[in-house]
Phi, psi and omega in degrees: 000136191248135194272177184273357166290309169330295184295333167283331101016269167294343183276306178322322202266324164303279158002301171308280146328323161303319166285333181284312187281338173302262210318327182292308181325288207298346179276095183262154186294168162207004180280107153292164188313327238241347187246348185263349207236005160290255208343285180298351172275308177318311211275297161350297189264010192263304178323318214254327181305312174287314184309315174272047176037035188264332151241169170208187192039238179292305193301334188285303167342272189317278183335291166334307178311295166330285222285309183285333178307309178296306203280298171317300188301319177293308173313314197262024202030063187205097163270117169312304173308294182329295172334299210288349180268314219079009209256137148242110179273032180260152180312100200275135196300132188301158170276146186249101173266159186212000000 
């Protein structure tokens, strides 16, 4: 027997989970490859950079900041800005004419 705390629980996580797949549904890609792979090359060399103490302080922040916003939108091909902008750089599919 599952108590009402339970159920509520599982209603709550389901909720959840429901909200997760809308917000995917709607992050249609927009990234093209050649942009997704600047972006996640950018986060990379901001990585290698701090790790080997060649920036700090503030600039090492921001940069940081940059560098993980590009490597998730790279990862997932999906810019909130763009989106919002309207711009997409992925390769629009040949048409097949005959």
């Amino acid at each position: 027997m599952t108590s009402g705390t339970e159920r509520l629980d599982n209603r709550c996580l389901l909720d959840t989970y429901q909200l997760a797949f809308k917000i995917l549904v709607i992050m249609k890609k927009n990234l093209g490859l050649v942009e997704r792979i600047v972006r996640i090359l950018f986060a990379v060399i901001v990585a290698v950079l701090y790790f080997t103490d060649m920036i700090s302080g503030t600039l090492a922040i921001v940069l940081g900041v940059v560098a993980v916003i590009f490597l998730l939108t790279g990862l997932i091909s999906f810019c909130p800005i763009w989106s919002a902008l309207g711009i997409s750089t992925l390769l629009k599919p040949k048409s097949q004419e005959s």
